[in-house]
C-alpha positions, 0 to 999 in steps of 0.5 A, spaced: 500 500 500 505 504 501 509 502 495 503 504 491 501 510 494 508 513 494 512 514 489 520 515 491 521 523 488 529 523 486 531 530 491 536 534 486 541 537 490 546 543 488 553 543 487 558 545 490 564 543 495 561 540 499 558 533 499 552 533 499 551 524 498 544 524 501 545 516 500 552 517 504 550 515 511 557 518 515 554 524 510 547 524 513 550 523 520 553 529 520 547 533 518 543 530 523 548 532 528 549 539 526 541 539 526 541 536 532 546 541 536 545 548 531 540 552 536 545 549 542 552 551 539 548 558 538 545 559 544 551 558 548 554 563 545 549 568 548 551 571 555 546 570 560 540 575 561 540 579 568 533 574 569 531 568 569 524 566 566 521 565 572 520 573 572 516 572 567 511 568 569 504 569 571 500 565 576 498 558 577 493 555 573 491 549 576 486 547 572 488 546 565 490 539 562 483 537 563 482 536 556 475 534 552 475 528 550 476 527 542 471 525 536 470 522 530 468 528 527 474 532 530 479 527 527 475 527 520 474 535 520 483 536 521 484 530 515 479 533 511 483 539 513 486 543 507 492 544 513 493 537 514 498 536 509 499 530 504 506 529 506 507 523 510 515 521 513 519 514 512 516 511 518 508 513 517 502 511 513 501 514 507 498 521 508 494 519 501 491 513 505 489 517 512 485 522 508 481 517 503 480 513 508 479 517 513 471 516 515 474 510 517 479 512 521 475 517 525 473 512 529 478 509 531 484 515 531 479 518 536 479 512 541 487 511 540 488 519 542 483 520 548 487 513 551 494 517 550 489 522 553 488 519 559 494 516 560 499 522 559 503 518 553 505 517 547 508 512 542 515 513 541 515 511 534 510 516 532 515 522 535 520 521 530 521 526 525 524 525 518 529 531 515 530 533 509 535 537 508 534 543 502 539 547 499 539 554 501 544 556 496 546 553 489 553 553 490 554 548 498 560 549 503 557 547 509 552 544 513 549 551 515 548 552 508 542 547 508 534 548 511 532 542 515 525 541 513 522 536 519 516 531 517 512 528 522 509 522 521 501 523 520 498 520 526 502 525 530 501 531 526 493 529 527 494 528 535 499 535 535 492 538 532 488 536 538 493 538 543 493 545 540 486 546 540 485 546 546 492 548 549 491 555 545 483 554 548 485 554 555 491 559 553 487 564 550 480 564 554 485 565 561 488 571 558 496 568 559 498 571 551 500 577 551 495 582 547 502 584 543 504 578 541 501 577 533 505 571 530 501 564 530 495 567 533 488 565 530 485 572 527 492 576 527 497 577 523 502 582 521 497 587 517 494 587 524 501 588 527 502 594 523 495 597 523 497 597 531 504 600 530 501 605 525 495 607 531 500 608 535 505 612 531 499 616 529 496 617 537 504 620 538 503 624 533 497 627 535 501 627 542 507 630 539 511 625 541 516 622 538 516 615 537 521 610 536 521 603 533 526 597 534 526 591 530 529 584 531 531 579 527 533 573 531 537 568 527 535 560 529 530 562 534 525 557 534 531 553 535 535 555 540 529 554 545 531 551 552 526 546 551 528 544 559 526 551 560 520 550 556 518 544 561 521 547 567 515 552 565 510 549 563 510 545 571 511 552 574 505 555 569 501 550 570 500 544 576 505 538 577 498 534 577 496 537 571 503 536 567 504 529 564 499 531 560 502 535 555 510 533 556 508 526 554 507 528 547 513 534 547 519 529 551 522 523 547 522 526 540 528 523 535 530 526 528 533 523 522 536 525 516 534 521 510 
């Protein structure tokens, strides 16, 4: 079925100095690392700031974590959706299949997720992302000059949906994301984030005050997240009770070059 559903894409990857045999395993060894260890190598050479993340922390919610159970007609609305992409990895499903069969899958996804749910865990199997490495450039030297683009395996991109909706439920409806924050937020955008800052600057004027902008671009930033400190928060922001309920699908995660 797999076969059948999947056809093998030859990847054509530019030329350069440096190698870049997708078929050479000391090759893809040494991506997967670089990948693995790029947002670490980067974030210790940042001085430490004069505070710590528990500066930033609100007050403790207790009460989060206590999920609604999933249903077949959820799981078939997030297949359906164009969102869900028909891209699968290595070690999943064909996604083609789950979207064709996914009246018949509903059922039993939605079974599946409540129990890993319920019991704060997760496969290990489904946490494993495959990288595909994308030339940034034509002409390659070294690993930095390639994206890793990460792909999860289908079910996993599915449960990560369910999680989400109700973990940016709960966040939203206890008011814990700042009112400035406009990226990767339901009905905002960065016309909306422009549209705040040219208010302001006009309600300066007005004021005859002068504003001043400061704009940053922070290189790797979604990798070089602490995710021990991303953990260390959620226990803290949310009850210890409460917390396996989410670490369990974001601790264990493996990645690999293929």
């Amino acid at each position: 079925m797999k076969v059948f559903l999947q056809k093998k894409k030859k990847r054509k990857i530019g030329a350069g100095t440096y190698n870049t045999d997708l078929t050479n395993q000391n090759h893809c060894e040494e991506l997967n690392i670089h990948f693995s260890k790029n947002g670490k190598n980067i974030s210790s050479k940042i001085d430490p700031p004069p505070v710590t993340f528990h500066n930033f922390l609100i007050e403790s919610f207790p009460n989060l974590c206590k999920f609604p159970p999933t249903s077949a007609d959820e799981i078939g609305q997030i297949i359906a959706s164009p969102k869900c992409k028909t891209t699968s990895n290595y070690y999943d499903i064909p996604a083609k299949f789950s979207k064709i069969s996914a009246s018949s899958l509903s059922s039993w996804l939605s079974e599946f997720f409540n129990k890993c749910i319920a019991k704060s865990e997760f496969l290990n199997l489904l946490k494993i992302a495959q990288i595909t490495p994308i030339p940034k450039i034509t002409s390659l030297k070294s690993p930095n000059d390639f994206r890793p683009i990460s792909i999860l395996p289908t079910l996993s991109k599915i449960f990560e949906k369910v999680i989400y909706s109700r973990l940016y439920s709960f966040v939203t409806s206890n008011c814990i994301l700042s009112p400035q924050q406009y990226g990767f937020r339901t009905n905002r955008s960065t016309e909306s984030l422009i549209a705040a800052i040219y208010n302001d600057m006009i309600r300066n004027k007005d004021n005859k005050l002068i504003t001043c902008t400061l704009f940053a671009d922070l290189s790797k930033a979604f990798d070089c997240v602490d995710h021990k400190i991303l953990l260390k928060e959620i226990v803290l922001l949310w009850s210890k009770r409460n917390t396996p309920k989410t670490t369990c699908f974001l601790i264990g995660h493996q990645v690999s070059v293929y």
